[in-house]
C-alpha positions as CSV (number, residue, x, y, z in Angstrom):
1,X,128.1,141.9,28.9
2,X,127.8,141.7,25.1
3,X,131.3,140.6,24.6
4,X,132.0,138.3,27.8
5,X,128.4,136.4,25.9
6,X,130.1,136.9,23.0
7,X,133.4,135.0,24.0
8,X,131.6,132.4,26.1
9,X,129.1,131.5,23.1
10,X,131.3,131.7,19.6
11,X,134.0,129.2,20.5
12,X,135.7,127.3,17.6
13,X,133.7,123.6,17.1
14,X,136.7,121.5,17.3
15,X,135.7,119.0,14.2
16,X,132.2,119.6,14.2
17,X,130.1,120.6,11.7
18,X,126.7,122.2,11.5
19,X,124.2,120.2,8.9
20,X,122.7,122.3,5.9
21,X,119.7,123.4,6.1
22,X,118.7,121.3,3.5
23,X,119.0,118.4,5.9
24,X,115.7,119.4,8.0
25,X,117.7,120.6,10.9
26,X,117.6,124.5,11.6
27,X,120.8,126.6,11.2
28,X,120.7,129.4,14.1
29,X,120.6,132.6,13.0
30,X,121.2,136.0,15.1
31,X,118.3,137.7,16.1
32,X,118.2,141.6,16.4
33,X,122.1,141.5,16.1
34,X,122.2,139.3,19.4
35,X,124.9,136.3,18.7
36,X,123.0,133.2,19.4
37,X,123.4,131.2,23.0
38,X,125.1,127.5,22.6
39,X,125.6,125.1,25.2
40,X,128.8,124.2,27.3
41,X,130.2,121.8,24.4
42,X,128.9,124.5,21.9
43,X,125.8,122.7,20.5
44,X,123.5,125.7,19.8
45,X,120.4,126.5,21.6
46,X,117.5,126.6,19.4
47,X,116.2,130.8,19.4
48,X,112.6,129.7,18.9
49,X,112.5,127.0,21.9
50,X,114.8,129.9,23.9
51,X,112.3,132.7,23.5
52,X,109.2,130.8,24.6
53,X,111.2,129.5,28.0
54,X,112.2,132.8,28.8
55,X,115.9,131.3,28.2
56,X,115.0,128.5,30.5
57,X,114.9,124.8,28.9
58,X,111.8,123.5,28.9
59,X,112.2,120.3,31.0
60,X,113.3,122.1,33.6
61,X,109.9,123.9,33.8
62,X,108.2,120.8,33.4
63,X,109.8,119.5,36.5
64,X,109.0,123.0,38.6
65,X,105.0,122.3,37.3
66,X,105.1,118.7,38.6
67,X,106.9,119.6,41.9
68,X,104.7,122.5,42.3
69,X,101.5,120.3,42.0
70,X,102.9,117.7,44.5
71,X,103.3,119.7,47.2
72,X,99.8,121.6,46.7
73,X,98.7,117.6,46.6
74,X,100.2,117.6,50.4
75,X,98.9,120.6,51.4
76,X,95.5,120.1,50.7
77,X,95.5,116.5,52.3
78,X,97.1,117.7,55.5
79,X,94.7,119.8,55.6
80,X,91.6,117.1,55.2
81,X,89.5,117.4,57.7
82,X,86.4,114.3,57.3
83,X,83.1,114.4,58.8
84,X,84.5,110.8,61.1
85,X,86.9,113.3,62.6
86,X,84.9,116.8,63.5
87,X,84.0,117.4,66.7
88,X,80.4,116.0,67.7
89,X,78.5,114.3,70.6
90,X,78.9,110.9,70.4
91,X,75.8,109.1,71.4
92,X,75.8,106.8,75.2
93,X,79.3,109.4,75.5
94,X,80.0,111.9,77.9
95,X,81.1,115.2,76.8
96,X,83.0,117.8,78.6
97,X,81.0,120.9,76.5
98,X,77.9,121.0,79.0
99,X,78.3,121.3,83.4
100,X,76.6,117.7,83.5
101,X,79.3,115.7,81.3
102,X,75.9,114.2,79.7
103,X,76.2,113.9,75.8
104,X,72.7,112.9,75.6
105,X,70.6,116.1,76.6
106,X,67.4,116.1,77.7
107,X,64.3,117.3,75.8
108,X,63.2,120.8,76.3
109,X,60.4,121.1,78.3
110,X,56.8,121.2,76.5
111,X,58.7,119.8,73.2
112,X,56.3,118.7,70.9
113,X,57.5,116.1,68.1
114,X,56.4,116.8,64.5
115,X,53.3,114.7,63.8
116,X,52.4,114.1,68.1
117,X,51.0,117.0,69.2
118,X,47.8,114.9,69.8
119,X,44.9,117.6,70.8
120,X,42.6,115.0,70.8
121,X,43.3,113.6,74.5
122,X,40.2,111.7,74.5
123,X,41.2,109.7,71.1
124,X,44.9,109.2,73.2
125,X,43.6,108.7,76.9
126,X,39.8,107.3,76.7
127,X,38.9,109.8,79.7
128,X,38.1,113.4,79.8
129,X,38.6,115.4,83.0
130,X,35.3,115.4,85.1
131,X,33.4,118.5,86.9
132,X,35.1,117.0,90.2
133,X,38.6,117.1,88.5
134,X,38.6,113.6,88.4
135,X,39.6,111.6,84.9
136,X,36.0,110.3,83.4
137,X,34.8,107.3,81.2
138,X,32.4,108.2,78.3
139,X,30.3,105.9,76.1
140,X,31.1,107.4,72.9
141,X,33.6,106.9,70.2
142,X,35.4,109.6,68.7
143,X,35.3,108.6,65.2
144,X,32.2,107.4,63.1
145,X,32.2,103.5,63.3
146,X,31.6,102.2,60.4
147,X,31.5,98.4,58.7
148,X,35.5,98.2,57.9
149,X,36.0,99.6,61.7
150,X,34.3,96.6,63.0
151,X,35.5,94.4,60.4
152,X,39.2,95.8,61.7
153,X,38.2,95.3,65.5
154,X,37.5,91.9,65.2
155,X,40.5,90.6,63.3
156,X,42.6,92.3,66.5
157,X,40.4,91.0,68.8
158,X,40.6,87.3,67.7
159,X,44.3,87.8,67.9
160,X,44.6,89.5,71.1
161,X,41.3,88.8,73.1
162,X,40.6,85.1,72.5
163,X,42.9,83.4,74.3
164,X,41.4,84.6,77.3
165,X,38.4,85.9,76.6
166,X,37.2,83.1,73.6
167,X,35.7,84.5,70.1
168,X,32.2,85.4,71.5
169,X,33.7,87.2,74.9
170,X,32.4,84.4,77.8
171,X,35.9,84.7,79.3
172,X,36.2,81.1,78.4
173,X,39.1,81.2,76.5
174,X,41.6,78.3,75.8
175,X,44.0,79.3,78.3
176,X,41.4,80.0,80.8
177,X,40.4,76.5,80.7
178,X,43.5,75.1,81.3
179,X,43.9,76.8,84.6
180,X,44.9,80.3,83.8
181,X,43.1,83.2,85.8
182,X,39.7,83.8,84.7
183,X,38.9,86.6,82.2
184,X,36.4,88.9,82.1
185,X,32.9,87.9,80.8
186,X,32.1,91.0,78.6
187,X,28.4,89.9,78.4
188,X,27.8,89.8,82.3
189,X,25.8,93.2,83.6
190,X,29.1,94.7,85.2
191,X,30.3,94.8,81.7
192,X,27.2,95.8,79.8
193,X,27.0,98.7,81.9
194,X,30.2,100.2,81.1
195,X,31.2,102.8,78.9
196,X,33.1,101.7,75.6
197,X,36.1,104.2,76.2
198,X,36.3,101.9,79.5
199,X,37.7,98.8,77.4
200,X,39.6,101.1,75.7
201,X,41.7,102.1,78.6
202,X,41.6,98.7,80.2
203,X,43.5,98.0,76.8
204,X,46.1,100.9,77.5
205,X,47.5,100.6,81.0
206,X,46.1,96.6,81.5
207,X,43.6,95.4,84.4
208,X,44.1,93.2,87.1
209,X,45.8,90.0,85.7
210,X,45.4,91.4,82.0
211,X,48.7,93.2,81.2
212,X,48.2,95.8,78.4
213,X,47.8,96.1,74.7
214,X,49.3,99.6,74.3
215,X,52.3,98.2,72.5
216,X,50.5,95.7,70.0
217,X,47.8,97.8,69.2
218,X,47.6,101.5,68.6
219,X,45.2,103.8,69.3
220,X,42.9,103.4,66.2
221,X,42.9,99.3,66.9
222,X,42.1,99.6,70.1
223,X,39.1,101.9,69.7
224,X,38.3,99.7,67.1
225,X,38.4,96.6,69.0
226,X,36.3,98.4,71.7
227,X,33.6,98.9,69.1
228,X,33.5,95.2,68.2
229,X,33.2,94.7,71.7
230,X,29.8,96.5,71.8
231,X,28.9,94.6,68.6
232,X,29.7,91.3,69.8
233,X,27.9,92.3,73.3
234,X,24.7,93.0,71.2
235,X,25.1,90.1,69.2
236,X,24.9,87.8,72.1
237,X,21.8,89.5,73.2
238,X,20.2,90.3,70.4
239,X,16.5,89.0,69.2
240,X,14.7,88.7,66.4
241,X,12.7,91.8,67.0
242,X,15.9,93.4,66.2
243,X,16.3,92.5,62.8
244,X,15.1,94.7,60.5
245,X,12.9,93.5,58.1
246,X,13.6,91.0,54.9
247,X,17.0,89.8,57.0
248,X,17.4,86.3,56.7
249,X,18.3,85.4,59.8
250,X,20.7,81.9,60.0
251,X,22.1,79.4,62.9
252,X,25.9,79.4,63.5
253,X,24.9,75.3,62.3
254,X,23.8,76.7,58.9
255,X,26.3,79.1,58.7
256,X,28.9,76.2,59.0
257,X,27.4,73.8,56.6
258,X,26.9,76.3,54.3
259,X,30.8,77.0,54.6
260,X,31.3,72.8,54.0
261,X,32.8,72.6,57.6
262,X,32.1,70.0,59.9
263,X,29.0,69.5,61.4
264,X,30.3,70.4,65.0
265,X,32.2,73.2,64.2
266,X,29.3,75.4,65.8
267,X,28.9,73.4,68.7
268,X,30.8,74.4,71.7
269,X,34.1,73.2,72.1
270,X,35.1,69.9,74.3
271,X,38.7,70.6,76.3
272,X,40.9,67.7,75.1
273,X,41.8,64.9,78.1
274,X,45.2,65.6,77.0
275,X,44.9,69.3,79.0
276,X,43.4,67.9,82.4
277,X,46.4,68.1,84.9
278,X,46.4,64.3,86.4
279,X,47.8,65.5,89.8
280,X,46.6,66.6,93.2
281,X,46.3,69.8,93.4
282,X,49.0,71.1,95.6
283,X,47.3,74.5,97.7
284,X,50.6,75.6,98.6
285,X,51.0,76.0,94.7
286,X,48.1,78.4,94.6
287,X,44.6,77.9,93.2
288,X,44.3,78.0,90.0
289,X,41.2,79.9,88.3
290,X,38.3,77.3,87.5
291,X,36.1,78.8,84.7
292,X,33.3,80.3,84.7
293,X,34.6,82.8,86.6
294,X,31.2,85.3,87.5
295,X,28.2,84.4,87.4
296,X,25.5,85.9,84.2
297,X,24.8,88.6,86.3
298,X,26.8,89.1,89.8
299,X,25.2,90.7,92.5
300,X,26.5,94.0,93.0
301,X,26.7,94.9,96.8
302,X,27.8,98.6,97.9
303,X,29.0,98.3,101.6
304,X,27.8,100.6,104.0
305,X,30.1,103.2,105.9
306,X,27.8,102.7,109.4
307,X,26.2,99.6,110.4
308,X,22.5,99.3,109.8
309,X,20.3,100.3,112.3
310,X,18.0,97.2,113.8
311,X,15.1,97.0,112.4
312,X,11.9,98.0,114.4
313,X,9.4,95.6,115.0
């Protein structure tokens, strides 16, 4: 093997010279008695950049590196697999996973969001479950009412209630005089003699003609609103025996001149001619509500189950 190397690697340079070292180029030298490799026109191979391939030139391992790193490259992104592409239930999509081919599944029963446990069914319900098993009203609030409660419950209740029921609670609201069904008169004795949870849960599932609230107000507002509604009931009754003592009692007429509004704004309000309906009324049309609607205080008349008996003389 030494002397086919040998024969192969010392052949005469036909008109070539080697430089001196002198002239910055290195002269090869034989290492260990080894004759030193040359190249297929006989340029010599240098022994340092030789030994450090491995006796491989060192573009060719350059090349190998970038191939090598190309192909891991590939690999690795045909492998990819994004979070767009995994399998998952796509929501309003069927699915073939569950016996129903329903993606959406139902809750488990007796599931109980974070945050709406809500122990307190009075606070959510206004009614507590009666001796008889029957649901039950109750005059009492189940918070403390205090001054910003009130002062909450009537800035929902002029947004809300007026329309129908007017700021003071006559059930002679704007509306209500331009032909819409009567409200309520929260000052009559039907009212009075109701429990406040009562207008709390007329607010939740809507009376009659009223629709409800449930969805503009939550639960605080509306058992906020329902204590105004007690406030403005004793407001409208209220006499000057029950003002404590050292009160300085004022007219709605002071209040408003004192405010530098007009000198009618206290006085009750005149429906415009520009509201009255100038036509017939039409019966087949329906009737429309004519406010007031009840009287102060309605007679309250129980039917009997069995007619009377006569009455002896």
């Amino acid at each position: 093997m030494r002397k086919q190397l040998s024969a192969l690697s010392f052949q005469p340079l036909a008109g070539r010279t080697i430089p001196a070292a002198d002239a910055g180029y290195p002269i090869p030298t034989a290492n260990a008695g080894y004759p030193i490799p040359t190249t297929k026109d006989g340029c010599p191979i240098h022994a340092t950049a030789s030994r450090r391939m491995g006796g491989i030139p060192q573009l060719l391992i350059s090349r190998a590196f970038v191939v090598a790193g190309l192909a891991a490259t590939l690999l690795l992104a045909g492998c990819r697999q994004d979070m767009q592409d995994q399998p998952k239930i796509i929501s309003q999509r069927g699915s073939d996973f569950f016996a129903d081919h329903r993606g959406a599944r139902p809750q488990v029963v007796n599931t109980v969001a974070r945050g709406q446990l809500r122990e307190d069914s009075y606070f959510y319900t206004g009614v507590v479950q009666g001796a008889n098993g029957y649901r039950e009203e109750k005059n009492e609030m189940p918070f403390p009412v205090t001054l910003e409660v009130l002062k909450r419950g009537q800035e929902r209740f002029n947004i809300y209630c007026t329309p129908c029921h007017s700021r003071v609670g006559n059930g002679l609201g704007e509306i209500v005089e331009r032909g819409y069904k009567p409200a309520a008169n929260l000052h009559d004795q039907v009212r009075l003699s109701q429990p406040i949870s009562h207008y709390y849960y007329v607010m939740t599932h809507g009376y009659g003609a009223m629709p409800d609230y449930s969805s503009q107000l939550t639960p605080v507002d509306r058992w906020a609103v329902a204590a105004y509604i007690r406030a403005l009931q004793l407001s409208q009754s209220a006499k000057l025996e029950d003002v404590p003592s050292g009160v300085q009692v004022k007219t709605l007429k002071e209040v408003a001149v004192e405010n530098h509004l007009p000198e009618g704004y206290a006085a009750p309000w005149a429906l415009p001619s520009t509201a009255i309906q100038a036509y017939a009324h039409d019966a087949k049309q329906g009737t429309p509500g004519m406010a007031p609607a009840n009287p102060a205080d309605p007679e309250i008349k129980i039917p009997l189950s069995k007619p009377a008996p006569p009455a002896t003389k």
